[in-house]
Steps between C-alpha positions, in 0.01 A plus 500: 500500500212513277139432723352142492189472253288201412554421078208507321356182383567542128916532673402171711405315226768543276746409781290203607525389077837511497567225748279273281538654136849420439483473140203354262546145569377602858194636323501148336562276820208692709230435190636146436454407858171701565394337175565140651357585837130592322506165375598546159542167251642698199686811465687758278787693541627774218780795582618740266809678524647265779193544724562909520295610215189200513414256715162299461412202733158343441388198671168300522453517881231639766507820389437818739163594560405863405482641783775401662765615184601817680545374800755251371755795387485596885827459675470223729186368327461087488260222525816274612540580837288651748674534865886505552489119597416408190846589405636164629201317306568623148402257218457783225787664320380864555375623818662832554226645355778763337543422143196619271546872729916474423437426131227769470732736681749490203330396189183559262327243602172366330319207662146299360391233732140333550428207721276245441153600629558790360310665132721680427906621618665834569769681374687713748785757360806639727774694407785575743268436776217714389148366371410574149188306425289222670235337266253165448635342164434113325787317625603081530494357859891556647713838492729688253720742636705728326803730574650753336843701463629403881626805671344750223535744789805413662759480257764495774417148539441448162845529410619238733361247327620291237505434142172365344623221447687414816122585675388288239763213614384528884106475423543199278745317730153563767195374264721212321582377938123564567375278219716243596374488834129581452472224214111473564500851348476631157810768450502709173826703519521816162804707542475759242225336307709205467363143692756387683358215745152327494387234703218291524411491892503102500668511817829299329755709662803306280339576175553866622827432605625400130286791389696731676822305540543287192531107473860473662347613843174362465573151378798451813229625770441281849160493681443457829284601820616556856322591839533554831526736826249732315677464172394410160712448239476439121822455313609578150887395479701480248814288437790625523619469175276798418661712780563907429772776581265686737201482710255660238425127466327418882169587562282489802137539551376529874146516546455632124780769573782505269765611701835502529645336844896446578378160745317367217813569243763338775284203579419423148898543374590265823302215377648556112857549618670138477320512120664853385809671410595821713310817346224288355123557594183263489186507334253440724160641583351450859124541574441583844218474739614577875256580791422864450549501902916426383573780329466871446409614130423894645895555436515713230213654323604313145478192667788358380643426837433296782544385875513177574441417887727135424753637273702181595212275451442626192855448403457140602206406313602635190838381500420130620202436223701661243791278572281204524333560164843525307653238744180252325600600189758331238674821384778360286598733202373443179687567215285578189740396141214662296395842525134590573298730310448854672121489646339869567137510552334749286159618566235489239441754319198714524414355827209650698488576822342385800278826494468608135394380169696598339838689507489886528769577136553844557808566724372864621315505805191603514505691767064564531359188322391282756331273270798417302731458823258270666360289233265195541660233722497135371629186648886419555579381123615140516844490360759227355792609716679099412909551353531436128628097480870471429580237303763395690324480801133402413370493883252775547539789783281371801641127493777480833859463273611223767809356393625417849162342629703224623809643731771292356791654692472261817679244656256192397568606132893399514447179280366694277762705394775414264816650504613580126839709583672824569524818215799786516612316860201695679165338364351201572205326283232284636230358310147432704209347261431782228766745645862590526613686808854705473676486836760792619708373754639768661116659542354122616830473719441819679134484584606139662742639748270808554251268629741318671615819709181623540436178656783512720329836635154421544591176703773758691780236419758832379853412602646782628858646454744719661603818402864568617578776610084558635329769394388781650164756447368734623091566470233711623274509753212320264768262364556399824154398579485346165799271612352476821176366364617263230764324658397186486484548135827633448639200626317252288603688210865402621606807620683559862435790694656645793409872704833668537444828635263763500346528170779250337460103404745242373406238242712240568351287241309513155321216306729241337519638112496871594859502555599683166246737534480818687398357862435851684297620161329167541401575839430893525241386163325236662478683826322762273252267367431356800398865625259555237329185655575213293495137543848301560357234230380771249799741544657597131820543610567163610284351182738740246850373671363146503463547123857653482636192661299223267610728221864488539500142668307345179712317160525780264394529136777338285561215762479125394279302723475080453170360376460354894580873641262674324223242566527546904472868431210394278349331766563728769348778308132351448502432865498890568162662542601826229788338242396720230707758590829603678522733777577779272171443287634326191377208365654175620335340171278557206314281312417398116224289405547232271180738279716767439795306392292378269355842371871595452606145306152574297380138580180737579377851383 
């Protein structure tokens, strides 16, 4: 065995980088968030080469005094944080104090920074952790930093990253989240000399939102606030008629963090479960502030990752004011008979920054001009960041698109309806004031005699039935306790247990509808969910069978129903407090306005 030694710090330092170096858009996150932590109104961010050849991030903030620029590449070096309890107190998004010695461990790095009181700023030169020059130079108030060619002396690691443009893909995905949620902040985004996000810093964080999103998402967005137990909430929902394949879609802010959390992805799916189809994914964004006592952000140096001390809290909160908001909402489908123009916001062209006067043309760096990389910095130019109209649809971005100010699917609205008659045996057509609503039966059917079952379970009035011959199962020593535990619940939920021997039950019963199903699969399922610490009334298992049972037990497609039948289920479906969609997700109904008919028939253009 080879004798212990201690590494040298040059060794140290690269290990310590490659915990929080990654790739460059962790060069990118720990400027962006230093950047907003000195205070910074407007900022720039430019890569070349996906972020491994050139990355520039210059902001307008407090600046680093001069003699304190070579302390701040020191590992462990902060002005966040100052004792070890001030871990559990964290309002900043850096305090690790490890990111300007990481990125200066692995890069050329070039930084120019002057503070306010200051005459004039320095510019301080590192390259693989080793100090090239240190000089006074005329410099704006704020900070540029530069990096260059990431792991220029490791190429081991080098080849583990990606394409250019797939590091290209994971930076953007950062700055365009970041100017959504710091809308009081001025982003300039150049990827390859190319603009591809501005934004003005008026705080609108919607207008962002189309910027980065399009119309479609922006224009179908729900507002609200929630607080409570330490929590703050602000929520940016979307309807579910602009639902995704995958999760890329959901994003949370905690305390300025943008993270990724599974409680926060569960909680938030929960609440927009009755609304979507299986394998379908919100937009949402949630904005975050919890007690900095509730949670632990010291998980992983990127800070990407959190503890929270009420996980289930959390869950709680989300879910219930996410569920309210869409619960508020009228979310019937609207179907659109003319098409709408494509809208893509295009920056202006020759737009200045925030920090020059004008743009550098030349795409070479230049590597020892600091004059020409740090030019005179001017105010945040006040840009006209409005949609181009559409003729068809003459309301300009900013105005709330409420069609469905009034709720009109509710019980005190019957009168109002007229039944006009069933299309293809499935369809049924309503007319309401200026709108026609299209009615599928077998979807408005089943969500009735969901709710009606999941009635039945809440208010524990399950009729039981008897399995014959019983069943027998065997389970472990956890199961057991599980059984032991939730008794109670097992027999609200209809089912009849019995302790046979040893480690073996009977079920001598099951719920009244489960009969065709497999009973022991039933059982061993639910036991497993109720392991993992469920609730009885939020358990999936029982909430996907009950939609089995509506499902087969509703009138199918195809199926003739009398004027007076299909008014009851009318009826009985604006009584229910979600009719917009069946268990499954699909739409129970859409709707066409008597405008767009009209657009089709040409009455109007």
């Amino acid at each position: 065995m080879e004798p212990i030694r201690l590494l040298d710090e040059a060794t140290v330092n690269k290990i310590a980088a490659g915990e929080v170096i990654e790739r460059p858009l962790s060069i990118v996150k720990e400027l962006v968030e230093n950047a907003v932590d000195a205070g910074a109104s407007a900022l720039t961010i430019e890569i070349r080469g996906g972020g491994i050849d050139f990355v520039r991030v210059t902001d307008n903030g407090a600046g680093i005094a001069g003699d304190q620029v070579k302390d701040a590449f020191l590992s462990h070096a902060t002005s966040k944080i100052r004792k070890a309890e001030d871990l559990f107190a964290v309002r900043s998004l850096g305090f690790r104090g490890e990111a300007l010695s990481s990125i200066a461990a692995v890069c050329q790095v070039e930084i120019v920074t002057k503070t306010g009181d200051a005459l004039t700023g320095v510019r301080y030169r590192i390259d693989g952790g080793a100090e090239l020059s240190f000089e006074e130079v005329g410099a704006p108030d704020g900070t540029t930093f530069i990096a260059r060619n990431l792991f220029f002396h490791t190429p081991a690691r080098r080849k583990f990253l990606k394409t250019p443009a797939t590091e290209a893909g994971y930076i953007t995905e950062f700055v365009q989240m970041m100017a959504i949620h710091y809308s009081d902040i001025s982003f300039k985004y150049i990827v390859n000399n190319q603009t591809r996000l501005v934004t003005t810093g008026n705080g609108d964080r919607k207008e962002n939102i189309y910027k980065v999103y399009g119309r479609e998402i922006a224009e179908n967005i729900l507002e609200a606030e929630a607080d409570g137990l330490g929590m703050r909430a602000r929520i940016y929902a979307a309807k579910p008629v602009v639902a995704r394949s995958s999760r890329e879609y959901e994003i949370f802010f905690v305390n300025g963090h943008y993270i990724k959390d599974r409680i926060l992805e569960k909680s938030l799916e929960e609440a927009y479960k009755p609304y979507l189809m299986q394998h379908r994914f919100p937009f949402a964004m949630l904005v975050l502030t919890i007690d900095p006592g509730l949670l632990d952000v010291n998980v992983h140096p990127r800070k990407t990752e959190m503890k929270f001390v009420e996980g289930a809290a959390l869950f709680e909160f989300v879910r219930s004011n996410v569920e309210a908001l869409l619960k508020n909402t009228e979310l019937i489908n609207r179907a659109e008979l003319t098409e709408r123009a494509e809208e893509h916001y295009v920056p202006p062209r020759d737009t200045p920054e925030p920090f020059e006067e004008k743009r550098r043309e030349s795409s070479e760096v230049r590597e020892e001009s600091s004059e020409t990389l740090f030019e005179k910095q001017t105010a945040p130019p006040v840009l006209n960041l409005s949609p181009p109209e559409v003729s068809e649809d003459p309301e300009p971005y900013g105005k709330q698109l409420d069609l469905f100010a009034e709720k009109i699917i509710q019980p005190a609205n019957k009168p109002c309806f007229r039944l006009v008659g069933q299309v293809f045996g499935t369809y049924w057509i309503l007319e309401y004031q200026n709108r026609m609503l299209m009615v599928d039966q077998h979807a408005a059917h089943e969500k009735v005699l969901y709710e009606r079952f999941v009635k039945q379970y809440r208010e524990k009035s399950v009729v039981s039935q008897y399995v014959n011959p019983p069943l027998i199962i065997t389970v472990n020593g956890r199961q057991e306790q599980t059984i032991t535990r939730y008794a109670e619940a097992f027999a609200s939920l209809g089912f009849e247990l019995e302790h046979f021997e040893g480690n073996d039950y009977i079920i001598r019963a099951v719920p009244s509808g489960f009969m065709q199903l497999e009973q022991k699969e039933i059982f061993l399922s639910l036991l497993d969910e109720l392991e993992e610490g469920m609730k009885t009334e939020d358990v999936s298992l029982i909430r996907d069978r009950l939609a089995q049972m509506s499902c087969k037990a509703a009138v199918k497609g195809n199926t003739p129903l009398s004027a007076l039948e299909a008014d009851h289920l009318f009826s009985e479906l604006l009584g229910l407090e979600n009719p917009y969609n069946c268990p499954h997700g699909r739409p129970t109904m859409i709707e066409f306005t008597e405008r767009e008919l009209e657009k089709k028939f040409k009455r109007i253009v």
